[in-house]
N, CA, C and O atoms as a DFTB+ gen file, in Angstrom:
608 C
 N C O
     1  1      -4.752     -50.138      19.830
     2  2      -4.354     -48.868      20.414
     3  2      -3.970     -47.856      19.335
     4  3      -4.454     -46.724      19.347
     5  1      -3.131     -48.244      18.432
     6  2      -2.594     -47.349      17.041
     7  2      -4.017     -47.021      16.593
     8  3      -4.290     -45.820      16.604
     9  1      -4.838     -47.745      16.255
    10  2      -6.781     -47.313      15.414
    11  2      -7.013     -46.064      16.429
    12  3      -7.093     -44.837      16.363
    13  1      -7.068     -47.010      17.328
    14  2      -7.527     -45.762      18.261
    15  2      -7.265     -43.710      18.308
    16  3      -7.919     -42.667      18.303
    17  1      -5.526     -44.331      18.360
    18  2      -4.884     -42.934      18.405
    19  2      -5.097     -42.391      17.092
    20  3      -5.144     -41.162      17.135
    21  1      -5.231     -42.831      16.032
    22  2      -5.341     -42.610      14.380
    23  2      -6.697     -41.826      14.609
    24  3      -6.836     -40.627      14.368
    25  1      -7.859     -42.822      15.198
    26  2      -9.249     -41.663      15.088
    27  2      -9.786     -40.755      16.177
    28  3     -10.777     -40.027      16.142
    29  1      -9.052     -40.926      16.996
    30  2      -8.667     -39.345      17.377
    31  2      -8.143     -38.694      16.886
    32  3      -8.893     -37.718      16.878
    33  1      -7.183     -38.397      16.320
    34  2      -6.134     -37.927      15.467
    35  2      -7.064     -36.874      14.687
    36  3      -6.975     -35.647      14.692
    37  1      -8.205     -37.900      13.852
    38  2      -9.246     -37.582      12.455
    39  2      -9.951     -36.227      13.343
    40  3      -9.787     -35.010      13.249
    41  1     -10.980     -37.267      14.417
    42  2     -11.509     -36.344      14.542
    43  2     -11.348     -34.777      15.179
    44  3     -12.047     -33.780      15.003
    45  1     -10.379     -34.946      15.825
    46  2      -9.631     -33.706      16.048
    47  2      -9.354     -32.359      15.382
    48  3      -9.309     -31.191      15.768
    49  1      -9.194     -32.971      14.279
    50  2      -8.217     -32.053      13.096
    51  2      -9.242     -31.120      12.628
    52  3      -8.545     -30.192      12.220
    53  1     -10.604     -30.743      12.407
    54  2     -11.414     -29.676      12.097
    55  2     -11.460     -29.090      12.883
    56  3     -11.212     -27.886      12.822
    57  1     -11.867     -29.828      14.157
    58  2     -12.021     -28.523      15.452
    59  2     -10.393     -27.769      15.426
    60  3     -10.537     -26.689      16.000
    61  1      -9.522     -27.862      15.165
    62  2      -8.125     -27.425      15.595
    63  2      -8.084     -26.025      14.354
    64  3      -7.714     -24.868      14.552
    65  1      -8.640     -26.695      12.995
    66  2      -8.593     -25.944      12.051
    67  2      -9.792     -24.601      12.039
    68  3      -9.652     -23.551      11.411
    69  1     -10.778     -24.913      12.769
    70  2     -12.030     -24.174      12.795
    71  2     -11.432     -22.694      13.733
    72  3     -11.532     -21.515      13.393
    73  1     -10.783     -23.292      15.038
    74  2     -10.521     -22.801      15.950
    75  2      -9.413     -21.195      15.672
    76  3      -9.368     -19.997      15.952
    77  1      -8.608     -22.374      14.865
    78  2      -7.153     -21.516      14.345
    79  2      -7.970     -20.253      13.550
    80  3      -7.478     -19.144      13.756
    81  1      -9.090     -20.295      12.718
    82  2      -9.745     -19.468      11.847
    83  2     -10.908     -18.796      12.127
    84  3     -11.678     -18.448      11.232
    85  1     -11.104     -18.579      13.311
    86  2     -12.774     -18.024      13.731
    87  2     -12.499     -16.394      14.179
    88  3     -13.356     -15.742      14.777
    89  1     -11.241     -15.875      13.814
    90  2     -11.189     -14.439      12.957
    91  2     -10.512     -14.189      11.560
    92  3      -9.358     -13.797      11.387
    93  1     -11.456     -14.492      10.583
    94  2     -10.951     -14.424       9.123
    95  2     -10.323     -12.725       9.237
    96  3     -10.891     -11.782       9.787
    97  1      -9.119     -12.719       8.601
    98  2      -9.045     -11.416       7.545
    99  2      -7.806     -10.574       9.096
   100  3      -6.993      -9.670       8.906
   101  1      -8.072     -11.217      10.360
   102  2      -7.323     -10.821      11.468
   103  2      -5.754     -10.671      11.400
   104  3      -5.008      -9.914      12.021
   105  1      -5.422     -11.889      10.195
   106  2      -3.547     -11.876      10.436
   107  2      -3.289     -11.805       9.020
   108  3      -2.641     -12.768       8.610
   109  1      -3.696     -10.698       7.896
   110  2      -3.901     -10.585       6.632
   111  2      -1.651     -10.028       6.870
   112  3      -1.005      -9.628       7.839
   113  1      -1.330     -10.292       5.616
   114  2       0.036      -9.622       5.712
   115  2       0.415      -8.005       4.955
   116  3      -0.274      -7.291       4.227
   117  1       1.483      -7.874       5.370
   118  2       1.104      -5.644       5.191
   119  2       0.616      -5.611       3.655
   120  3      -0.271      -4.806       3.373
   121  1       1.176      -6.488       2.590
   122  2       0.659      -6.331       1.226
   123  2      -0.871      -6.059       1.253
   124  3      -1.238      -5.117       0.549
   125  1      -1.973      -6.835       2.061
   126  2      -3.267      -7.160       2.250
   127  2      -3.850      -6.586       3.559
   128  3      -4.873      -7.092       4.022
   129  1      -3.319      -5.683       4.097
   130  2      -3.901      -4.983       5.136
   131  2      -4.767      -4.242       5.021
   132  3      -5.457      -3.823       5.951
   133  1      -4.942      -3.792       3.208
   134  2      -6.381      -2.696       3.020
   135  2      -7.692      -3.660       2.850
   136  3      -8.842      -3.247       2.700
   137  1      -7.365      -4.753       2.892
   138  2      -8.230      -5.682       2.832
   139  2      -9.701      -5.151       3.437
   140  3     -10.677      -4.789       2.781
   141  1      -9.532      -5.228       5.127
   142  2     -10.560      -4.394       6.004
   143  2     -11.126      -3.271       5.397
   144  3     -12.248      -2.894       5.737
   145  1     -10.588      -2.789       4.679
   146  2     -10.860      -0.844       5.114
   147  2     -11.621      -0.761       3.428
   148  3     -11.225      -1.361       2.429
   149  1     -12.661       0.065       3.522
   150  2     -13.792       0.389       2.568
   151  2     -13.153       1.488       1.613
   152  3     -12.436       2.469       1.809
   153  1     -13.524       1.104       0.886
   154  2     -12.924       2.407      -0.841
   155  2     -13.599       2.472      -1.665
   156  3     -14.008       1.428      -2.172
   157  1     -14.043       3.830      -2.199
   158  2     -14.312       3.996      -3.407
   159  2     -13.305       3.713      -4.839
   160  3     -13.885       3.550      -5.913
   161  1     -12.164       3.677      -4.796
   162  2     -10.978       3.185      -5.892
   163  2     -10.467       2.520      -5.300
   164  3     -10.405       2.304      -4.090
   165  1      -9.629       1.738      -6.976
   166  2      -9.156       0.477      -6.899
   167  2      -7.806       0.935      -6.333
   168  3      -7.042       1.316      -7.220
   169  1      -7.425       0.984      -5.371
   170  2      -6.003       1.216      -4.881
   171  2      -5.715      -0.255      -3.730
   172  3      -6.381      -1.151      -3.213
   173  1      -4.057       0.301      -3.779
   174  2      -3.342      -0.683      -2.556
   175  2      -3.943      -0.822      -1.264
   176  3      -4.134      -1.930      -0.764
   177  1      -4.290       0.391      -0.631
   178  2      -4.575       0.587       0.634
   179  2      -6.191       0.504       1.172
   180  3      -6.508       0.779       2.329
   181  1      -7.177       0.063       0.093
   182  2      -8.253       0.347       0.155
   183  2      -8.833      -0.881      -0.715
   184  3      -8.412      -1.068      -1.857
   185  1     -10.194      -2.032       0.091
   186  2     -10.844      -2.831      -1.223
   187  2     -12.390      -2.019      -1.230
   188  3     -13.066      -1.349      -0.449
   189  1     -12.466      -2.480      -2.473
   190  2     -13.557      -1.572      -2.837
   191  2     -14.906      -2.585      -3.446
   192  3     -14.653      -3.526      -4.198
   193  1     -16.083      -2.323      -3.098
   194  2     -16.991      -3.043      -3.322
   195  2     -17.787      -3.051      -4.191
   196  3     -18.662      -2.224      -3.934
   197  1     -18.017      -3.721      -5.412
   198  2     -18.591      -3.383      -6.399
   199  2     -19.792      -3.923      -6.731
   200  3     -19.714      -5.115      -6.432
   201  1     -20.868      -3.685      -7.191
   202  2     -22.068      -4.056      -7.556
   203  2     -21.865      -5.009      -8.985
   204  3     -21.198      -4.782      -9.994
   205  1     -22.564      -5.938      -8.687
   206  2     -22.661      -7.240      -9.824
   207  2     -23.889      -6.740     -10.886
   208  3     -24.980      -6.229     -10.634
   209  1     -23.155      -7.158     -12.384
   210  2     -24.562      -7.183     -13.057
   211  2     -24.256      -8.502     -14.284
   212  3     -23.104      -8.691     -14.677
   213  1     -24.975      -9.025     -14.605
   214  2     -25.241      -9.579     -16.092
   215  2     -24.172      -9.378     -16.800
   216  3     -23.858      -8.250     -17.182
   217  1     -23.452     -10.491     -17.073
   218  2     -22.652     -10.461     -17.961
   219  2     -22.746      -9.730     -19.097
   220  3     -21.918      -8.848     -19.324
   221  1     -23.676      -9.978     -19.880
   222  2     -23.971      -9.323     -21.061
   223  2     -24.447      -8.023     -20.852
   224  3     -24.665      -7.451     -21.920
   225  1     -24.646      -7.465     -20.021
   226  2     -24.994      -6.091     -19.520
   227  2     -23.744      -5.395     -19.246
   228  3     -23.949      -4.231     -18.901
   229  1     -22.371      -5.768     -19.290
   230  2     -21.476      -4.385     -19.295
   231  2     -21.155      -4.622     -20.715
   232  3     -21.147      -5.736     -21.239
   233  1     -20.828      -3.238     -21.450
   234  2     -20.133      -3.043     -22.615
   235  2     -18.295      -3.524     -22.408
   236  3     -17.764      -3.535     -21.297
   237  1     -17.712      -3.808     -23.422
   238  2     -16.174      -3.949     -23.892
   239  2     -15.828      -5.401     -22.826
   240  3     -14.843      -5.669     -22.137
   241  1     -16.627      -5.857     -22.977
   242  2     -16.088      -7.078     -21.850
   243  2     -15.097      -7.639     -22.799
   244  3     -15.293      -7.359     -23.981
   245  1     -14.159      -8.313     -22.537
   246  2     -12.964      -9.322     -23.036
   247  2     -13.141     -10.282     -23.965
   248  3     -14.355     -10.478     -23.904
   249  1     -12.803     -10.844     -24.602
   250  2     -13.020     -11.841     -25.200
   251  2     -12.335     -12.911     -23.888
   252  3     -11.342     -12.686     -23.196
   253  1     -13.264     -14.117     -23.855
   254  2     -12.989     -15.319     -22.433
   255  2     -13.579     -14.245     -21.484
   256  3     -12.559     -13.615     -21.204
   257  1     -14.388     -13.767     -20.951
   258  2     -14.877     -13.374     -20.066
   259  2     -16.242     -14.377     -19.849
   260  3     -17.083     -14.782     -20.652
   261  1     -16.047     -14.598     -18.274
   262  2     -17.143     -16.208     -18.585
   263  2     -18.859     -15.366     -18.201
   264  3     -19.075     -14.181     -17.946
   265  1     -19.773     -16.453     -18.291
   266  2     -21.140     -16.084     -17.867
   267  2     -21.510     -15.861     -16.681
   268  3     -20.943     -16.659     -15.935
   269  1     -22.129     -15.227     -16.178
   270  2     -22.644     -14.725     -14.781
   271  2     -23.211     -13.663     -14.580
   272  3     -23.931     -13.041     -15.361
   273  1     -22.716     -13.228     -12.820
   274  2     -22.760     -12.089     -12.817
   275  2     -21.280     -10.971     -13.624
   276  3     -20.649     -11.432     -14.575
   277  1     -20.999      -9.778     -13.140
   278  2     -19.645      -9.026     -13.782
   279  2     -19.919      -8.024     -13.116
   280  3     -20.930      -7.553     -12.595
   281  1     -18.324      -7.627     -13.253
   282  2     -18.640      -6.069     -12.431
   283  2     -17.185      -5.091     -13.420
   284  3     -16.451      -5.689     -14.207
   285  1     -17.118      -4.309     -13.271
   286  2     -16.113      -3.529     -13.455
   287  2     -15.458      -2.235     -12.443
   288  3     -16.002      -1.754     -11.449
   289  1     -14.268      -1.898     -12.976
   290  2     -13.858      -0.572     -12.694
   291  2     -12.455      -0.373     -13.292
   292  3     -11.567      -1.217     -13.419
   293  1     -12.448       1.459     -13.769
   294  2     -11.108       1.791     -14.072
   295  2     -10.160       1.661     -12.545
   296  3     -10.425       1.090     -11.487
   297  1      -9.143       2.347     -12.921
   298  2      -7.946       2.229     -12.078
   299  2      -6.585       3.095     -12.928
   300  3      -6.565       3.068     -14.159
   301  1      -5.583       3.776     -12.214
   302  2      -4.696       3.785     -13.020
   303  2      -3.235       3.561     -12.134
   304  3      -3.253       3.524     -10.903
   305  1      -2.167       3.439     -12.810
   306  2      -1.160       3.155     -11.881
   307  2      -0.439       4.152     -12.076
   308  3      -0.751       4.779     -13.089
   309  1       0.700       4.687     -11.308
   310  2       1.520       5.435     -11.518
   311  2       3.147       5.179     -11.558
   312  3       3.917       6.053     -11.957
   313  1       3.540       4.024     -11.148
   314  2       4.882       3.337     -10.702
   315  2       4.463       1.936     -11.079
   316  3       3.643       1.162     -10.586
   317  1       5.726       1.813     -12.661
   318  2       5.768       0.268     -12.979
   319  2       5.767      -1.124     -11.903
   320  3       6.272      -1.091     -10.781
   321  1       5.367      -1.839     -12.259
   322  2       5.647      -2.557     -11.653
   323  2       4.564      -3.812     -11.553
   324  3       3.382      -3.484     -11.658
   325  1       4.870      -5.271     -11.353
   326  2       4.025      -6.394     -10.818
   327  2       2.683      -6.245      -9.790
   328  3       2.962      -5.883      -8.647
   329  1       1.577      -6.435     -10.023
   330  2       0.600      -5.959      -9.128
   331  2      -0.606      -6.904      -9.336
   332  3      -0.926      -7.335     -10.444
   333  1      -1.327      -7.228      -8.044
   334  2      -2.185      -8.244      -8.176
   335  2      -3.585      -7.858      -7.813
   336  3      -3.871      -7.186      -6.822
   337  1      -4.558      -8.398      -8.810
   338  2      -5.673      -7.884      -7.895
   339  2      -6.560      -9.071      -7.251
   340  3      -6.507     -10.100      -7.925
   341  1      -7.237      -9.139      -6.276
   342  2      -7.336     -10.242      -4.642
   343  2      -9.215      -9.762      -4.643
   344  3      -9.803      -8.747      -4.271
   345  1      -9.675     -11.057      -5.250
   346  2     -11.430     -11.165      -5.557
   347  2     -11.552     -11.986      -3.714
   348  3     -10.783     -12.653      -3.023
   349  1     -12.557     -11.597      -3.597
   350  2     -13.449     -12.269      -2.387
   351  2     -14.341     -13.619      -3.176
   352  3     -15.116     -14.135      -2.371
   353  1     -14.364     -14.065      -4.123
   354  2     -14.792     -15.192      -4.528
   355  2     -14.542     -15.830      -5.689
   356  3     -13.914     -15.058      -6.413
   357  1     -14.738     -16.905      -6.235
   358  2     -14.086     -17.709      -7.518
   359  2     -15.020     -17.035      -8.455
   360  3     -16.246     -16.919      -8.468
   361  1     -13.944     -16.572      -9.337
   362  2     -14.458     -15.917     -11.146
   363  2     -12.862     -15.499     -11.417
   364  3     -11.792     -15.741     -10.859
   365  1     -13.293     -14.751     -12.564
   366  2     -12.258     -14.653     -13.682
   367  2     -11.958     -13.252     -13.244
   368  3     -12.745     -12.501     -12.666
   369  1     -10.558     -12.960     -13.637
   370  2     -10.063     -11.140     -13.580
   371  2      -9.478     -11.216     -14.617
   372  3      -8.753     -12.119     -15.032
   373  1      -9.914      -9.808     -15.302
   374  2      -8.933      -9.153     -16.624
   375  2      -8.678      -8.108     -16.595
   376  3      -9.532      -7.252     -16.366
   377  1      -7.185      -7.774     -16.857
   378  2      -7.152      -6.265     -16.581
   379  2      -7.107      -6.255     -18.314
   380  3      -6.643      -7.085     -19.096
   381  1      -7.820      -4.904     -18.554
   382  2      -7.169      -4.189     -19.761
   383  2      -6.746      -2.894     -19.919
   384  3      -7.409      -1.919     -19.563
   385  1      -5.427      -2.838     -20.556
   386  2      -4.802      -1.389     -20.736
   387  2      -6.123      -0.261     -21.372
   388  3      -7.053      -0.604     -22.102
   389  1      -5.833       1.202     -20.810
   390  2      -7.062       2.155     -21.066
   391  2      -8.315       1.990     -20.796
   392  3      -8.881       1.015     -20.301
   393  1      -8.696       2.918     -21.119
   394  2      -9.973       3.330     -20.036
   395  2     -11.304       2.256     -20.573
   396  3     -12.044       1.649     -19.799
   397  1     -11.359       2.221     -21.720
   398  2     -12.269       1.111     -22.828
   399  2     -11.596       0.710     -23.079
   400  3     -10.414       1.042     -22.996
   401  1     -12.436      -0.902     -23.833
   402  2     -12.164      -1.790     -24.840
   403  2     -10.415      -2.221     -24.686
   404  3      -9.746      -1.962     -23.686
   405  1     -10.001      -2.788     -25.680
   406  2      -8.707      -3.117     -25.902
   407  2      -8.821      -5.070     -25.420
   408  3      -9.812      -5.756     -25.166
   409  1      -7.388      -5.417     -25.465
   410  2      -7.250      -7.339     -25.029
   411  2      -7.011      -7.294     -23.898
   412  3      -6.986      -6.215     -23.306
   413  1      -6.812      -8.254     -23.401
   414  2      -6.868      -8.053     -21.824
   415  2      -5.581      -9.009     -21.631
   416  3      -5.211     -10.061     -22.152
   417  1      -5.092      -8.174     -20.668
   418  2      -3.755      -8.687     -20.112
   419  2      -3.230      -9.784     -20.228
   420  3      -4.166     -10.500     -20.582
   421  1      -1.943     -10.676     -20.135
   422  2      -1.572     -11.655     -19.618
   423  2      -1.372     -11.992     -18.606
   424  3      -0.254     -11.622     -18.248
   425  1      -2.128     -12.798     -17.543
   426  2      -1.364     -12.472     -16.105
   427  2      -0.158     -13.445     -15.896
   428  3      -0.109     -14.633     -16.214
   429  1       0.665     -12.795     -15.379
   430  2       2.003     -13.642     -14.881
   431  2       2.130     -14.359     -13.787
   432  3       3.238     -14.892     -13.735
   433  1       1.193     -14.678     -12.558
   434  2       0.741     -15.312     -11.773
   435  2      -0.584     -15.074     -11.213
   436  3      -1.373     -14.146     -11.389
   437  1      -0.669     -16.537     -10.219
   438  2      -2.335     -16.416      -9.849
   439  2      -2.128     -17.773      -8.945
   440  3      -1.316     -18.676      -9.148
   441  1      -3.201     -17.647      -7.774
   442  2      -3.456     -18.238      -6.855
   443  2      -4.479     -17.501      -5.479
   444  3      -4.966     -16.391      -5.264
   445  1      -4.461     -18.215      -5.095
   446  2      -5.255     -18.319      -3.271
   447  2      -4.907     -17.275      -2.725
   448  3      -3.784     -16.832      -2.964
   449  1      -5.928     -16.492      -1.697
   450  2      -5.655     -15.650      -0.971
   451  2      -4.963     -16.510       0.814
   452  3      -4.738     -17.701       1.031
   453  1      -4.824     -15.401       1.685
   454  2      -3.831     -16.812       2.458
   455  2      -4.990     -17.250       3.793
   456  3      -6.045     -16.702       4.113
   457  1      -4.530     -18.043       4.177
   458  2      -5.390     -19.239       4.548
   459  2      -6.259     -18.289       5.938
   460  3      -5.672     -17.267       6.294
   461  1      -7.610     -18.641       6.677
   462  2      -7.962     -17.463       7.414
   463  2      -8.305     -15.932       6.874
   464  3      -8.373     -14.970       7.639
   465  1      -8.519     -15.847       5.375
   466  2      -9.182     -14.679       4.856
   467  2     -10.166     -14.848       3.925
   468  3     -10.331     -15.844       3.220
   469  1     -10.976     -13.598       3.945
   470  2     -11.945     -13.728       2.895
   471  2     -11.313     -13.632       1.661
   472  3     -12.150     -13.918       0.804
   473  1     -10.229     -13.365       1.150
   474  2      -9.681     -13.318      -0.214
   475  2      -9.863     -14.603      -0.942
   476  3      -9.816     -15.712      -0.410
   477  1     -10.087     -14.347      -2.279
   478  2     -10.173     -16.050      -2.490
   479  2      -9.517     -16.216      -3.669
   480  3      -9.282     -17.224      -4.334
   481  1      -9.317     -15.326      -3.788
   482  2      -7.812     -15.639      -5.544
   483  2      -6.907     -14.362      -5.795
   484  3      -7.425     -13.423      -5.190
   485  1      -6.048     -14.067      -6.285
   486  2      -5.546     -13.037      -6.267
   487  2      -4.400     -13.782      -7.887
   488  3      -3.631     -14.734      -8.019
   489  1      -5.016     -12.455      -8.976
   490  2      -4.072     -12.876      -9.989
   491  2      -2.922     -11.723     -10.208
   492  3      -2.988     -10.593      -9.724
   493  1      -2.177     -12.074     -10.782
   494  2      -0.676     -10.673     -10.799
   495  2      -0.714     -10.606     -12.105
   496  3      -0.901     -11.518     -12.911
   497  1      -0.412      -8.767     -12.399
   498  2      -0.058      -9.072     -14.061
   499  2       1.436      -7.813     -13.227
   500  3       1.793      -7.386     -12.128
   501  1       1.820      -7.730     -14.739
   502  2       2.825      -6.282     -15.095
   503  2       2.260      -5.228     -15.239
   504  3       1.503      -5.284     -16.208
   505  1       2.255      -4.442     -14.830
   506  2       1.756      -3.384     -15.550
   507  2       2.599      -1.733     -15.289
   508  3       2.999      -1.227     -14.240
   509  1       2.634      -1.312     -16.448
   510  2       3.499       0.027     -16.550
   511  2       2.519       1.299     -16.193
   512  3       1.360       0.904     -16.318
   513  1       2.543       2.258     -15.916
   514  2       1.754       3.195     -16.022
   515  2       0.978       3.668     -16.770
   516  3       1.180       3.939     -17.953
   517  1      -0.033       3.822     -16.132
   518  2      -1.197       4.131     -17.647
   519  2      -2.768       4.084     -16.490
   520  3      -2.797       4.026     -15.261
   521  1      -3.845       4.133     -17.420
   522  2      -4.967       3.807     -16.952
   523  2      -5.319       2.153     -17.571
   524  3      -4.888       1.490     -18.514
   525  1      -6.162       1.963     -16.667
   526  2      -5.953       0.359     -17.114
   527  2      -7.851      -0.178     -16.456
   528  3      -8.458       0.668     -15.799
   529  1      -8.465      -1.406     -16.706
   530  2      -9.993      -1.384     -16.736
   531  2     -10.124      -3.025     -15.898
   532  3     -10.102      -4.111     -16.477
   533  1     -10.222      -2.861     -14.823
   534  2     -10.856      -4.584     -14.471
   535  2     -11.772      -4.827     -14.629
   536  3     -12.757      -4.120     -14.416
   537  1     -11.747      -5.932     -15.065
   538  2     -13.613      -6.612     -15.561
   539  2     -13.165      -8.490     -14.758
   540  3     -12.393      -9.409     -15.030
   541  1     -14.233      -8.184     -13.690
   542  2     -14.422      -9.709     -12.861
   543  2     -15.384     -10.053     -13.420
   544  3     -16.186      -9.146     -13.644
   545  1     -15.776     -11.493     -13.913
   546  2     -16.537     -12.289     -14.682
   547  2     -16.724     -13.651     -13.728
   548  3     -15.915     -14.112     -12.923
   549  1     -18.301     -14.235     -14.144
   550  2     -18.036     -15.767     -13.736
   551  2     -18.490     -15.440     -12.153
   552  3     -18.568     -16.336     -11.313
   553  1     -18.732     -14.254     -11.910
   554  2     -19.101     -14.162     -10.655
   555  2     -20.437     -14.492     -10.495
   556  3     -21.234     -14.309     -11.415
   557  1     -20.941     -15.195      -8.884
   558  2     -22.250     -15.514      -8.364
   559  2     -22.816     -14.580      -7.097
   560  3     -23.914     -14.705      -6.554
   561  1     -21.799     -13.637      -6.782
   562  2     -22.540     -12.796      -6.101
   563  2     -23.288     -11.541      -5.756
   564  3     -22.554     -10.624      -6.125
   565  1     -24.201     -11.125      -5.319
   566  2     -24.603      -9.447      -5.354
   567  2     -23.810      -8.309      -5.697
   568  3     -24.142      -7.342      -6.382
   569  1     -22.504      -8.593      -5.024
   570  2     -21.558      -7.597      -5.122
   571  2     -19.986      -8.393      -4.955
   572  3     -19.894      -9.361      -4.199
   573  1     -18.743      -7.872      -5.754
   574  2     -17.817      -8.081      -5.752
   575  2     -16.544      -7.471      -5.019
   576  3     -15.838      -6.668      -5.628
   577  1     -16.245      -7.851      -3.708
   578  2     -14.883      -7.098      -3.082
   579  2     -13.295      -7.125      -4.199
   580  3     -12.900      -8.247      -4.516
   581  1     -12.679      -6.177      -4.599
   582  2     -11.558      -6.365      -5.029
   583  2     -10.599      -5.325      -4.036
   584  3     -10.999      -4.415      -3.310
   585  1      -9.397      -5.727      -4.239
   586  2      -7.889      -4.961      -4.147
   587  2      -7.099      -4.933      -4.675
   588  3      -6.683      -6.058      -4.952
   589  1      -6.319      -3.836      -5.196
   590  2      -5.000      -3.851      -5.971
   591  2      -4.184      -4.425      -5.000
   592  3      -4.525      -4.367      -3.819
   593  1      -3.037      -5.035      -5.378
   594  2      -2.369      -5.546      -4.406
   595  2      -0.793      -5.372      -5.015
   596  3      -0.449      -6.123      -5.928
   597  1       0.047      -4.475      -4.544
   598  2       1.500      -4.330      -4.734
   599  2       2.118      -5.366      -4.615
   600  3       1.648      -6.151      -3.791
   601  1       3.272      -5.755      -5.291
   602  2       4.509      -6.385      -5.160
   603  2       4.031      -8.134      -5.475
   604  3       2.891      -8.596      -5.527
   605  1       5.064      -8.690      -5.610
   606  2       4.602      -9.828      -5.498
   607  2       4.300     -10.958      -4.339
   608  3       3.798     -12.039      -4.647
């Protein structure tokens, strides 16, 4: 009787999980609410969609920037502070201070977007005011969704 209840138990557990998730991006939290909504800039309130190319095809890429596709864009901030930016698929993010060239950030955290969204990593750096350059690397797709993402 215990086997029994155990593989029910098993098989259960995807359909429950499938179910819970068959509107991705629906219960995003207020940090990630621009998630939905289409942008030309990298801001809080807006993700913006970027066209993939050849790694070796953008100029000032990073040193550790991996092989693939890549995409870029400036950005600037205006109010110090912790801020993350939230890829729609597994690759690398670097921010670098100014508009070109320069090292690329340290980030101070990084992880998963939350469970039921298309987000799929989201790394945090510091950053003070200024203009500043993301370069996503290591990417495999046509095009790259990003968002700035406030606070921690």
């Amino acid at each position: 009787m215990l086997l029994f209840a155990a593989l029910l138990l098993v098989q259960t557990a995807p359909a429950d999980q499938a179910t819970a998730c068959k509107a991705a991006d629906a219960s995003l939290p207020t940090a990630l609410t621009g998630w939905t909504a289409p942008g030309d800039e990298l801001t809080p309130d807006k993700a913006v969609s970027l066209d993939t190319v050849d790694a070796v095809a953008l100029k000032g890429l990073p040193a550790g920037a991996k092989p693939g596709k890549a995409a870029t864009i400036a950005f600037r901030i205006t109010t110090a502070g912790t801020y993350g930016i939230a890829l729609d698929q597994p690759g690398w993010i670097d921010v670098l201070p100014g508009a070109t060239g320069g090292t690329a950030l340290t980030s101070v955290a990084h992880g998963h977007g939350p469970e039921c969204s298309t987000i799929k990593k989201i790394v945090r750096f510091k950053l003070d005011p200024g203009a500043y350059r993301l370069y996503v690397t290591g990417l495999a797709q046509p095009k790259a969704k990003v968002m700035l993402v406030v606070g921690e």
